[in-house]
N, C-alpha and C positions, 0 to 999 in steps of 0.2 A: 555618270550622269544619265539618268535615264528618261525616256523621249518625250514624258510631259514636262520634264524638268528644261530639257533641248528646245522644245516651243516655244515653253516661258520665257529664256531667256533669250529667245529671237526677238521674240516679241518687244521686249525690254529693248531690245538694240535696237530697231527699226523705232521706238518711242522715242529714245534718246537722239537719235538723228531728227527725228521730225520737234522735236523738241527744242532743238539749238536753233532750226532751221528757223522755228514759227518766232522766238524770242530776238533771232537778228534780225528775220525781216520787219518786224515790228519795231526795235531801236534803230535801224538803217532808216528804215522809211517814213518812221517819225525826225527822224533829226532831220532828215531833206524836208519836211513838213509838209508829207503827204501819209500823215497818223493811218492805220488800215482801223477800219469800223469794227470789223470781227475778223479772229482770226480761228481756224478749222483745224483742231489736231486729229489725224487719221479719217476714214468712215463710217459709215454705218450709223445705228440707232447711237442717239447723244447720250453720254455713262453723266455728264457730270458739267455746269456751264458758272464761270464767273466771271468777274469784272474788274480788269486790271490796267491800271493809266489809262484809263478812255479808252477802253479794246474791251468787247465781247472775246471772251475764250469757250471753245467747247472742244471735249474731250472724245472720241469715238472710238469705238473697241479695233477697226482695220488698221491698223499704223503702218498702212503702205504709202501712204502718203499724207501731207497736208495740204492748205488753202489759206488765201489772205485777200478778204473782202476790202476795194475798198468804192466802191459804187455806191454811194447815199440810196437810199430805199427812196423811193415817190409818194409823194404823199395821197390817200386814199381820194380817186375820184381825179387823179392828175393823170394829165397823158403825155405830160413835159421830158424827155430823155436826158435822163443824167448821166455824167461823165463819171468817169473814172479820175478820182484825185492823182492818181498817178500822172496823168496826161496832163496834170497844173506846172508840171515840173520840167523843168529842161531838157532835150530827149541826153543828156548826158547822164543827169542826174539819175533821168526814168532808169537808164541802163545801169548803171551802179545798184539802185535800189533792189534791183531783180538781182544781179549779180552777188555782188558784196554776202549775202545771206548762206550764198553754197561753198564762198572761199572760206568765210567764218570754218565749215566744215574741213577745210583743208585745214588750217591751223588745228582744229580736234584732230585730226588722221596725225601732223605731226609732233604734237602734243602727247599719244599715245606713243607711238611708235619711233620716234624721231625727228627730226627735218628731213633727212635724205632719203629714209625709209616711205614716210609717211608725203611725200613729193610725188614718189615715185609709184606709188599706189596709185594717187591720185592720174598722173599722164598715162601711166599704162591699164587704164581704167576704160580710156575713149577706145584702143583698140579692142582689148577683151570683148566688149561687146558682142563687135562683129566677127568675133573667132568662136563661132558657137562651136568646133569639136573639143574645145576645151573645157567650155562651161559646166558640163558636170565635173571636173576635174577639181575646177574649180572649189564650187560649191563643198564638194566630198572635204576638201582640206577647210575650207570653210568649218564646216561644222563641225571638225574636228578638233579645232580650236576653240568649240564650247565644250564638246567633251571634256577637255582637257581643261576644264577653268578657267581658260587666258581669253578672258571676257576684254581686258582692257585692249588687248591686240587686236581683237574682233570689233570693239569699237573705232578703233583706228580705221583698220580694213574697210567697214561700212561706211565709215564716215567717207573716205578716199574714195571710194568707186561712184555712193549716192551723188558726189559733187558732179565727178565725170561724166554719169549718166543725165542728170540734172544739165548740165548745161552745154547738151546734145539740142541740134536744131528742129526740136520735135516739140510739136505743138502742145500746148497744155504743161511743157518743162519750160524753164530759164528760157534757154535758149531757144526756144521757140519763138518766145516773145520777143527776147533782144533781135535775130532775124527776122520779126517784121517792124521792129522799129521803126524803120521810115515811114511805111503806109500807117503809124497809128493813128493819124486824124484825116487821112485819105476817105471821101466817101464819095461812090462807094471804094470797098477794096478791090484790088487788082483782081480778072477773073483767074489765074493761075493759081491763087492762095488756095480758096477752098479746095480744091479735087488734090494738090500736092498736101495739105494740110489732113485729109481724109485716109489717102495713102498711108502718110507716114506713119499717124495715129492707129489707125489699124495693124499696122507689124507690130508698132512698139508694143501694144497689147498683145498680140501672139506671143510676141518675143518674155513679156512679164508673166503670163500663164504658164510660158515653160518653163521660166526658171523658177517659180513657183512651183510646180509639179518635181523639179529636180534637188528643191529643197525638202520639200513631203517626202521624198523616195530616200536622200541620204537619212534623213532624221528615223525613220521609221526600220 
């Protein structure tokens, strides 16, 4: 397989994760009956936008991640602050809504690979992380596994780590959110939040630029 062929089909695989993701959290959070307005596949300039059971969808060429609106837009000329439908919802409910969408992902990791296989991707996901002299090691077997065509074990894989990483207590992920659950209608927020919520977002972005860069370096 050669390395435009290797991108393409990263790319495919980070779409397909972000894809399961944006479609459970849309049937999760609509069946709690906090429907999301719009839902965001990847970044960047929009390739492509429709309209499916009451949800805006739009398409974006980054498939490093997605988004799920659910904050009513203000009406022009209003200075009224609207909530988030999510906050309508019981903070149990809130927490399943956010959650339930990354397990879905576990079931794809074990669905691919196994139960026991595909479990175990998934727990030994939250250390990986933080064992960066591994990570290129990682990665290198990674991508060797598209080499090699075994695309559907690579979805497994992807699927099992995004969950892991996903619902790390890092702000802008799952688990971010579920840890500040209690202060959701606290106002204001505790002063602690911001400056640890600034921290942690800052690593996590170094930490996704490199392995970004360690993915450019095996493929190439």
């Amino acid at each position: 397989m050669d390395r435009v062929a290797l991108f393409f089909w990263l790319w495919v695989l980070f779409l397909a994760v972000n894809v399961m993701w944006a479609l459970a959290q849309a049937v999760v959070a609509s069946a709690f009956g906090a429907r999301p307005l719009a839902v965001r596949i990847g970044y960047g300039p929009q390739l492509v936008a429709w309209r499916m059971a009451g949800i805006g969808w739009s398409l974006h060429p980054i498939t490093l991640g997605s988004s799920a609106s659910f904050v009513p837009e203000a009406e022009e000329g209003s200075t009224e602050t609207l909530k988030s439908r999510l906050l309508a919802l019981p903070p149990p409910l809130h927490a399943l809504a956010l959650a339930v969408p990354w397990y879905v992902q576990i079931g794809v990791a074990m669905a691919c690979l196994g139960p026991a296989e595909g479990f175990h991707q998934f727990t030994e996901g939250f250390p990986a992380v933080f064992n960066l002299p591994a990570l290129p090691g990682r990665v290198e077997r990674f991508v060797g596994l598209l080499r090699d065509g075994e695309l559907v074990r690579a979805w497994g894989i992807m699927s099992a780590r995004m969950a892991s990483l996903n619902l790390l207590p890092i702000p802008s992920l799952a688990g971010g959110y579920l840890m500040l659950l209690p202060w959701r209608e606290k106002s204001p927020t505790p002063t602690w939040v911001r400056p640890v919520a600034a921290v942690l977002l800052a690593i996590s972005l170094l930490w996704a630029v490199w392995v970004s860069s360690l993915f450019v370096r095996a493929i190439l």
